[in-house]
Every structure is written in C-alpha cells, then in structure tokens.
N, C-alpha and C positions, 0 to 999 in steps of 0.2 A: 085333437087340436091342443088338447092342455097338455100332453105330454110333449108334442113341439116345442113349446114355450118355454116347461121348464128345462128341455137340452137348452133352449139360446142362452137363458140363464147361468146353466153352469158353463160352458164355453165362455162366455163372456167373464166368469169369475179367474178359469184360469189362465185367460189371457193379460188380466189385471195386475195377478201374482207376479208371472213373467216380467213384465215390465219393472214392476218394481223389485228383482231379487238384485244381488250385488255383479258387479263387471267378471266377466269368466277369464281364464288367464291369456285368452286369445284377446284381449283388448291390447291394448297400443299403451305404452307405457307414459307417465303423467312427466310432463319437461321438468329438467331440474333446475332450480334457483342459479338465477344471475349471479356470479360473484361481484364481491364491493365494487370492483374497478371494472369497466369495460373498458377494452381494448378497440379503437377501431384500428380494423387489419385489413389488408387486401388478400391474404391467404392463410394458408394453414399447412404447417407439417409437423407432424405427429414423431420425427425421428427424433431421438432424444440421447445422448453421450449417456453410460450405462454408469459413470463413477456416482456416489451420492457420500453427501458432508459424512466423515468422520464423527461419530461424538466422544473420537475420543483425543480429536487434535485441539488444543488446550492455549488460550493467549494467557501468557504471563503477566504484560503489562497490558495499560491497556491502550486501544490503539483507536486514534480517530479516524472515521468512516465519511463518508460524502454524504449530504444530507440527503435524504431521500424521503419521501412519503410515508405514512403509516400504514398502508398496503403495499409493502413489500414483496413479501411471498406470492401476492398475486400478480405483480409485477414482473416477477421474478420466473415464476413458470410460464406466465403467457409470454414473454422474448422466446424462453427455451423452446414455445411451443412453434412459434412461426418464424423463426431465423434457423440459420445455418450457420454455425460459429466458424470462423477463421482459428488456425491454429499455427501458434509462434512456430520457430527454430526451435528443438530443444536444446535446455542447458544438460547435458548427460555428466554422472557423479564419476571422479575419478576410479572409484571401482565396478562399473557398467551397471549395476540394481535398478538407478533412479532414470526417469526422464522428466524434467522439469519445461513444462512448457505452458502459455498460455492462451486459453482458448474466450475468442474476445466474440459476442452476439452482437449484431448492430444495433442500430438506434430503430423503434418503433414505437409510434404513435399513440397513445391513450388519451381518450376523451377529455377532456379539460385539463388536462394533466402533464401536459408535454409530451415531448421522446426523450425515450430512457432507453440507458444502451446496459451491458452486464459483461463482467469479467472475469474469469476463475483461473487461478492458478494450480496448474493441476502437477500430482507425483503420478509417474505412469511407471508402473511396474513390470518388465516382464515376466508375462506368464498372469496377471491380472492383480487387482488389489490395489486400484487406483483411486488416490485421495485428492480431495481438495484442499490446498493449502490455507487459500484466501480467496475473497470475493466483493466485488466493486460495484454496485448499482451506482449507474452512471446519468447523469444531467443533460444530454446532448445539448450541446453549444451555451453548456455555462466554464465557468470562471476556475481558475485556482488549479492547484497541480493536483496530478490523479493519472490513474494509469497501472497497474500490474508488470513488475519484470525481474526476472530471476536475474542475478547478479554475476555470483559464482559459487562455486562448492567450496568446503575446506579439504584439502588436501587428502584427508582422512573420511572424506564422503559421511562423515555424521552431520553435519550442519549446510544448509542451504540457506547463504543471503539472499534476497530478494528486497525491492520497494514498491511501495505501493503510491509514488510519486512521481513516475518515467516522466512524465510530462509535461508542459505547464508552470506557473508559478503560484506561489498564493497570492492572494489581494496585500496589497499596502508594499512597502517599499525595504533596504537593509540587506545584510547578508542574511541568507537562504542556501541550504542545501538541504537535496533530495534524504527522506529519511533511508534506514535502512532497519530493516525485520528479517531473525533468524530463526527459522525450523530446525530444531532437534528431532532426527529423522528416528530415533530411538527413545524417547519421549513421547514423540509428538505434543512438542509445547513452542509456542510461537512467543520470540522475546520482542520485545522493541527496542535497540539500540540505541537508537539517536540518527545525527547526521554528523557527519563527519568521512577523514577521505583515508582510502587503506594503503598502509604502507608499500616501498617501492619493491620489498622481498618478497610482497602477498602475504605474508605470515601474520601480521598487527591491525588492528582499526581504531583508529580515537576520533571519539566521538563525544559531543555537547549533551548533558542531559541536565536541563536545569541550567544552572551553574555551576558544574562538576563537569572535569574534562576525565573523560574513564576509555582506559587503552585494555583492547580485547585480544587474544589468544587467537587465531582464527580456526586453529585445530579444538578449541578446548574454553575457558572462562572467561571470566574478567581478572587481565593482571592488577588494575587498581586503579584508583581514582584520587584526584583532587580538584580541590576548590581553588578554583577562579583565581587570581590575585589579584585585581582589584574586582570584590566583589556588588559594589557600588555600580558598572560601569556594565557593557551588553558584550556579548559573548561575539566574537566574528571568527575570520576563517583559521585553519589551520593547514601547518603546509607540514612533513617530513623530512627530515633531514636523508641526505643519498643514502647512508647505510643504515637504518631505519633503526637509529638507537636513540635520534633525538628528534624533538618536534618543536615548533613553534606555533604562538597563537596570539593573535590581536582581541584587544578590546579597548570599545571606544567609548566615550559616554553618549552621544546620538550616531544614529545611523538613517536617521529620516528630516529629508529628504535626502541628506546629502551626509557621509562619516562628518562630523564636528567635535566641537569639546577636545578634553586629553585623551589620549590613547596610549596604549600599554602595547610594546611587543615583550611578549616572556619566553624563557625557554624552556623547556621539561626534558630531561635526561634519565633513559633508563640503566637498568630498573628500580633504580632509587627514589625516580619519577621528583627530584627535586627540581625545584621552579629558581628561575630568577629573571629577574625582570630589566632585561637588555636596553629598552629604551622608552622614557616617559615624554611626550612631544604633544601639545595644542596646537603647536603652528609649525611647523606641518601638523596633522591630525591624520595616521596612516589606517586607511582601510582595504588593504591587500598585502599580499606577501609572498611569495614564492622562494624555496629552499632548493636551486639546484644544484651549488659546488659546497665543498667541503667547509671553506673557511668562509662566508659570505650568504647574506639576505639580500633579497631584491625587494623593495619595499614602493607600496603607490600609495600617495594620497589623495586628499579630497578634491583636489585639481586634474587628478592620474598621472601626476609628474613621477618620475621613477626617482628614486632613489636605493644606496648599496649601501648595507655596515657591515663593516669588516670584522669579525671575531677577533683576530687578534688583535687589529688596533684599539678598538671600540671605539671606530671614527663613524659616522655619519655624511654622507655625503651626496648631492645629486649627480647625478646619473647623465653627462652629457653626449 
C-alpha cells in the first residue's frame, strides 16, 4: 500500500511540472498591436501597386501639402490596403522612357477621423523602375484646391510639369492661379515654380514668386527675374503676348472682395526683361487682361466692363 502512494505522488509531481513548462511552438501566435488609427472598413484587399517612394526624389523648394493628421503613414497604407486605385490617361515624354500618370485611392472611412482619400503621381518606366513623383492625403469633402496632374513634358523629355492644384480653389477671394511643380527626370529634384501661364510657343513660363515675376526655359532654367513695379501693390494675372517675346501683368492694390485702389498694367520685353508701366488708373481699377493681337490689350475692370489700349496710340478706350 505505501508503494501505491508514493507512485500517486510522483505522478502527480510530474504533471504539475507540465503545466507549468513554457507554450511549445505548436501554440497559436499572440495578436499583434492595433496601430494608432483604426480604420472602420467594409473590406480588405491586400493587392498593392509594386512602385515604392524614391529617397532619392528631392524637393527644392518647399511645397505646401493638405493638412492632414499626424497618422499619416497609417493612413496612408490602410487606403492602399482596401481600395483599388483608379488610373489617369498617361502623359508619355517626347522621347517614349516615361509614363506619367496618376493613380487616385478613394475616400475611406476612419473612426473619428473622417474620410480620407490619397494620390500619387507616378513615372512608369518601361521594362520597370517606377517612382513616385508626389503624393496627396486628401480631406474628403473639404475645401481649397488639390488634386495631382501632369501638365506637359519639355520638349527634350528632362523635365515634367505637373500641379498639385487640378481642382478647386483656395478659401478667401483675388486672383488665383493653379501652382505649377517641375521634376528633373535626371536629378530627381522637384522645383516649385510658382503660378503663372506658359507661353503661346510652349517654349516659356512666367510665373509669380513672391513679388518677382521669373520667365522659365521649358527645355532648361530660369531665363530671369524681376521685381514687381509697383511693389507696394498685389501681384494679378499675366497674359503673353502672340509671338511669346512680350508679356504683360496687372497689379492692384486690393483684390478683396472686389480689384480696387490703383492698378498698374506693365509690360516685360525679352530678353532684356525691361518693364514699363503702360497704364496707372483707380477708376477704372483693371483686374484682367488678355494679349491676343499684336498691337492691342483687352483689359476688364472692377465692373467687367471691357476695355482696349492701343500700343501705338497709347489711347485707352471702352470697348463698345
């Protein structure tokens, strides 16, 4: 009988040990932590576009973004993870290399957080080596211009325009034009040019930066810059002249709610880029302009009455 007892004893000791040794590699693996942000989702897809950021595509200036949360990245991959991106027309580079197009993820859902939508602007290569140029976490159904879209190439396929403002306008009121952003396909450095509108040759772009009006190369640099002539006063639009040697440009001293004060049209002649200042007027106060014949401005003011000055005469006149 006492030999009975002490088997139950040790049985019972080495079933105690068991219990308590560590989980053997046949257990069930421990769940991994929630990230910051959850997403409520109706689904999931796991297919994912194979390009991933460059580090070595470089901004020059620097360029503002849409505000977006301080979880981005998590953001960012959970769209990638349950959308299926739509993809633009491609813009293709004069010499066939590049395919410029943009691939937009819709708008989805995050717990307290809104819907947020995402947009990448991609180079596609043939034969592979596909970069992303730029990228937009987006606000679904808020405010202000935004948007991704390739422009055009330079003639010479090193340089791709694009904006990062297709859409929309900013808040508040004034002249406004769409920016415009160039990739150095040989670089990879992304500039920010300004706004402004590109010559009727394709060859030129002058654009606002600041208060410097600065005319671009499209093949190649910056041909030059100058300041403003009245630098007191707000920068407005700019229009070309037909054989894209001369430009003009307004400035007004208010533009909110309505152009007011004195306003300035100037001309700029290349490539001496000398300015002079055509016509100083308060009343009229002109905030538009359009340069389509050789000798002559078509000018609107704060009413939208038209008005024409004649280069030769250097008359002034309405427009009946």
């Amino acid at each position: 009988m006492l030999w009975k007892m002490r088997l139950l004893i040790i049985i019972c000791l080495i079933v105690s040990v068991a219990a308590c040794s560590p989980l053997t590699a046949t257990s069930s693996p421990t769940s991994s932590p929630e990230p910051a942000a959850s997403a409520t989702l109706e689904a999931t897809n796991t297919s994912q576009p194979s390009a991933t950021l460059s580090p070595t595509v470089r901004v020059k200036t620097a360029t503002p973004t849409p505000e977006t949360p301080t979880q981005t990245p998590v953001l960012e991959e959970t769209i990638m993870a349950v959308q299926v991106p739509s993809v633009s027309p491609a813009l293709i580079s004069p010499d066939r290399k590049w395919r410029a197009e943009v691939m937009s993820y819709d708008c989805t859902p995050f717990a307290d957080m809104g819907d947020y939508a995402l947009e990448r602007l991609m180079l596609v290569q043939e034969g592979g080596g596909d970069r992303i140029v730029d990228q937009q976490l987006l606000a679904c159904g808020g405010l202000g211009a935004f948007g991704l879209e390739p422009l055009f190439w330079s003639p010479n396929s090193l340089f791709l325009y694009y904006t990062d403002a297709r859409e929309g306008v900013p808040d508040g009121c004034g002249y406004w034009e769409r920016s415009i952003l160039r990739l150095d396909v040989t670089q990879w450095v992304v500039e920010k040019l300004g706004r402004g509108p590109l010559s009727p040759d394709g060859l030129k772009l002058a654009t606002w930066q600041g208060m410097e009006l600065v005319v671009w190369d499209i093949d190649g640099g910056e041909i030059g810059r100058v300041s403003a002539s009245a630098p007191q006063s707000l920068d407005g639009p700019i229009a070309w002249s037909p054989d894209s040697q001369s430009l003009v440009y307004l400035q007004y001293a208010s533009d909110c709610p309505f152009v007011s004060g004195k306003s300035y049209v100037v001309r700029l002649d290349l490539p001496e880029l000398s300015a002079e200042i055509l016509v100083e007027s308060e009343a009229p106060s002109f905030g538009g302009v359009k340069w389509e014949f050789p000798d002559a401005l078509r000018l609107f003011d704060e009413n939208r009455v038209e008005w024409g000055y004649d280069f030769k005469t250097e008359e002034l006149e309405v427009v009946k």
